[in-house]
Every structure is written in structure tokens, then in C-alpha cells.
N, C-alpha and C positions, 0 to 999 in steps of 0.2 A: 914228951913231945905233944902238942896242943895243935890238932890241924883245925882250919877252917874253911869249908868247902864256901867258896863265893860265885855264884852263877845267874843264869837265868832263867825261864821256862823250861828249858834242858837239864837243869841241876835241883830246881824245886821239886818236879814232878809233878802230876796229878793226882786226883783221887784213884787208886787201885796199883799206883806205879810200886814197884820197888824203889827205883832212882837207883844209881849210879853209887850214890852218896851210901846205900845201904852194901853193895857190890864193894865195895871198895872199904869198908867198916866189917867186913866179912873179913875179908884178905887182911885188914891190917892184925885182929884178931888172932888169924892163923900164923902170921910172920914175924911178929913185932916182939922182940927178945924183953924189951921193957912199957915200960906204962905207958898209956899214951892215952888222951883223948879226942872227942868231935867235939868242937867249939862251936860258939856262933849262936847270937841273937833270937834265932827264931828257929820254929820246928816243923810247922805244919806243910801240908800238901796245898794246890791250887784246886777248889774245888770248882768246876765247871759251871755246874749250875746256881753259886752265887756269883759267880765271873769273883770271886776272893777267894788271899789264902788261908782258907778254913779249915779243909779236911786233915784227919787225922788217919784217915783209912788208905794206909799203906799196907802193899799186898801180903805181907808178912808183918803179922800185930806184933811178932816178940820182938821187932827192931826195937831194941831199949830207950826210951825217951831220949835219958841224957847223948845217944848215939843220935838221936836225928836232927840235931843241931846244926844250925849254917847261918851262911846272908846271901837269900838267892831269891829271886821276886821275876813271877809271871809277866811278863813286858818289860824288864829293869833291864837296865845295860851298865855301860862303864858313866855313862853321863850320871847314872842314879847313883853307884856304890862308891865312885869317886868321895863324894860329901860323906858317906857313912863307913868305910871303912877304919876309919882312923879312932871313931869311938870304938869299932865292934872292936877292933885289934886291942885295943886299953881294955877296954872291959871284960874278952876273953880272955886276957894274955896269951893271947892265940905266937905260936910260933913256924908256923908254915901257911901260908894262902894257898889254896888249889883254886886254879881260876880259870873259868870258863864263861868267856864273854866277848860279845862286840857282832854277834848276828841280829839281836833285836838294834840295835842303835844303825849299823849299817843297811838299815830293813825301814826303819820309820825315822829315824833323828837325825843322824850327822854322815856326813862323808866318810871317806876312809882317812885324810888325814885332821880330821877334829874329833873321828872317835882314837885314833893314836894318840893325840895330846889327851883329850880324856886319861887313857890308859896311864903315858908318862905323870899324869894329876895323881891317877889313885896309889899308882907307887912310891911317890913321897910320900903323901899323904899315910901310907900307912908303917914307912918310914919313922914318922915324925910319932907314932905312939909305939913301936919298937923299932931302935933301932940295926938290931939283928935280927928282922925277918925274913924267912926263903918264902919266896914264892915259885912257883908252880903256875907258868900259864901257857891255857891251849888254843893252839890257833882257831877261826873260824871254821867249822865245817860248811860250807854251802849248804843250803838244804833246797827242795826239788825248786822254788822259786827262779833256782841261779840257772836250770836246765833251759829255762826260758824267756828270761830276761837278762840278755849277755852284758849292760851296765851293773846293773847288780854283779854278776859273778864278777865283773873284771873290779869291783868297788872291793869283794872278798880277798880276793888276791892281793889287792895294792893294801890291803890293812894288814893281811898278815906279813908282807913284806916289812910296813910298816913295824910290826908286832915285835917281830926280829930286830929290828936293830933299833927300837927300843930297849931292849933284852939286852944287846949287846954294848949300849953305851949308858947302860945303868947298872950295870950287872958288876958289884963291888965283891969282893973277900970275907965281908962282913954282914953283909946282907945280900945274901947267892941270890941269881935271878935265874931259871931254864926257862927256858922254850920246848915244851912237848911237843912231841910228834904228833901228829895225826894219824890216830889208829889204824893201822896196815888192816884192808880189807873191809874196813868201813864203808858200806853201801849204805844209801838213805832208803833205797828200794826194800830193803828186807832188814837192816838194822833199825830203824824207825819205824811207827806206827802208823805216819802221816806225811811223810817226808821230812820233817823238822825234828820231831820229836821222841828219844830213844827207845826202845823196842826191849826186852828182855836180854837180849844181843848184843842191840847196843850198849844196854849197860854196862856191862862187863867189858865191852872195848876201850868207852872211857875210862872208867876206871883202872882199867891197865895200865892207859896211857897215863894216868898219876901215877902209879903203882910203879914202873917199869924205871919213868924216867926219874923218881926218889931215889929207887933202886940202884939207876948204871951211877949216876952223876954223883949224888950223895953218900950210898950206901945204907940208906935209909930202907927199911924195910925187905922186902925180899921180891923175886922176879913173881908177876901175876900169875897166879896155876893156870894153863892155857886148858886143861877137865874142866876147869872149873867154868869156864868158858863156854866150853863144849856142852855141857850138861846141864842148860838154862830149865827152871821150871816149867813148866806150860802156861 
């Protein structure tokens, strides 16, 4: 099994992050009966001070290279990975998408329903270089923005509705389509760094929430160790 974590600021990480992507490449590790790898074009971190994705300095150096693979870009949304999924997906032979998007586009690009059709774009689109792929996609999280600009949040809401029943009237036998849940007990206050951004805490939430819903829906993997969760580094 061949996952490709696809994201944005939240899934690339910065310089010092662990990411999500390393949280959840732990757990697959610990669970995963048979082989499997982390796909995906690119490796590196978003380093701050080139405003590029540079850095290689993730908080734990022994993440194995070929484990830090993905297609996740600092400002990128569904309008950016729409066009490039469909090579990454050929050139990975990726067989599962984990997908976490549609905050920066709902934030600077599009509405909530042109970043939907976006979304419905990238899912043919990565269709059309496998035609048996699952995806894996999480809805919006607000981030502190939405506490104070109630267009925004009410724009978060109408996409993940949106998000939904995309999910549901794409969602073939052949090519499985979920909707994760949004992490029970996800606070941006204490699971983030910045309000946007995931926090040591939050990582292990997302990645649960891959983790969990592979698990009920698929049988893919095994349930997220909630220790594990518990017992975040410093």
C-alpha cells in the first residue's frame, strides 16, 4: 500500500515541526501487517526565513527520507494540487490520497463553492492516473481567523458541507471515497501553535483522524494508540 499525504501549510510543516505526516508514518509502522510506503514528490519542510520549501530540519532527524515524501506546499490549496495530482498519482503509483485542504484557498482564492468544484477537479483528475484510488479527505478546520470574521467561518462551513456531498456523489466501489471526521477535541487554542498551525498535539489528532477513519471504513491499518497521543514530546 502506497499512501500520499496531500496538504497545505498544515501537512508540509515548518522548520523544527515533526508534522502529522511523521505522527502518522509512526503509527503506520506500529500497525501495518504488510508493506507499505509514504509516496509523493517532494520532502522538504517550509523554511520561514527563505519564505521557501527548504528546510530539511525536522524535529526528529531519524524520519527516514524516503518516509518524508508527500505533495503539500505552504500557501497551495485544491486550486494548486488540482493540476498536479494526477502526475504525482502516476509517478508514485500512489494508492491512497490523505487529504487535507481547502483553508488556504477559502482564506485568499476562491469561495466555498469554486473551491468544491476545485476539489470534484482534483478527484477525477487523480482518477484518471489511477483508476482504483481511495482517498482520504478532511474537512476544514477553522483556524482563530473564523472566531472573528463570521463570513469566513460561515464560508468553512458551506465547503465542508460542500466537501460532503462531493464525497458522496463521487464516492464509487472502485475507487472508495471518506470523509474524515474532524478530530474530537481539536482546539486551535492549545492544539496549534498559532491558531492555524498544528502544535505537537495537534499532530497526533490529525493523524488519527487518517489513521482511525482507514481503520473503521477500510480496515486499513489499526485504531491510533490514544498513549500515544497522550505522551507528545516536549
Amino acid at each position: 500500500m502506497r499512501f500520499l499525504p496531500v496538504g497545505d501549510s498544515m501537512t508540509i510543516g515548518a522548520t523544527g515541526d515533526f508534522t502529522w505526516r511523521y505522527r502518522l508514518w509512526q503509527h503506520l509502522g506500529a500497525v501495518c501487517p504488510t508493506p507499505y510506503e509514504i509516496v509523493g514528490p517532494r520532502t522538504t519542510l517550509y523554511d520561514p526565513e527563505a519564505n521557501a520549501p527548504l528546510s530539511h530540519a525536522y524535529a526528529d532527524p531519524s524520519f527516514p527520507p524516503d518516509a518524508r515524501r508527500h505533495l503539500a506546499g505552504w500557501g497551495e490549496g485544491w486550486l494548486h494540487m488540482a493540476p498536479e495530482i494526477a502526475d504525482a498519482v502516476r509517478e508514485a503509483e500512489a494508492d491512497v490520497l490523505l487529504v487535507s485542504l481547502g483553508l488556504i484557498d477559502l482564506g485568499f482564492y476562491t469561495d466555498a463553492e469554486q473551491t468544491a468544484a476545485n476539489a470534484r477537479t482534483f478527484i477525477t483528475a487523480a482518477r484518471t492516473a489511477n483508476p482504483h484510488i481511495r482517498m482520504v479527505l478532511l474537512p476544514v478546520i477553522p483556524n482563530v481567523r473564523a472566531e472573528s470574521d463570521a463570513p469566513f467561518a460561515a464560508s468553512c462551513a458551506r465547503f465542508n458541507e460542500l466537501l460532503a456531498k462531493a464525497v458522496a456523489d463521487l464516492d464509487t466501489p472502485s475507487s472508495p471515497l471518506l470523509l474524515a471526521s474532524r478530530p474530537p477535541g481539536y482546539d486551535i487554542h492549545t492544539d496549534t501553535y498559532d491558531g492555524t498551525h498544528p502544535g505537537p498535539t495537534g499532530e497526533h489528532l490529525l493523524a488519527a483522524a487518517f489513521a482511525d477513519a482507514m481503520h473503521q471504513a477500510w480496515g486499513l491499518g489499526g485504531p491510533y494508540a490514544r498513549q500515544r497521543a497522550a505522551s507528545v514530546p516536549a
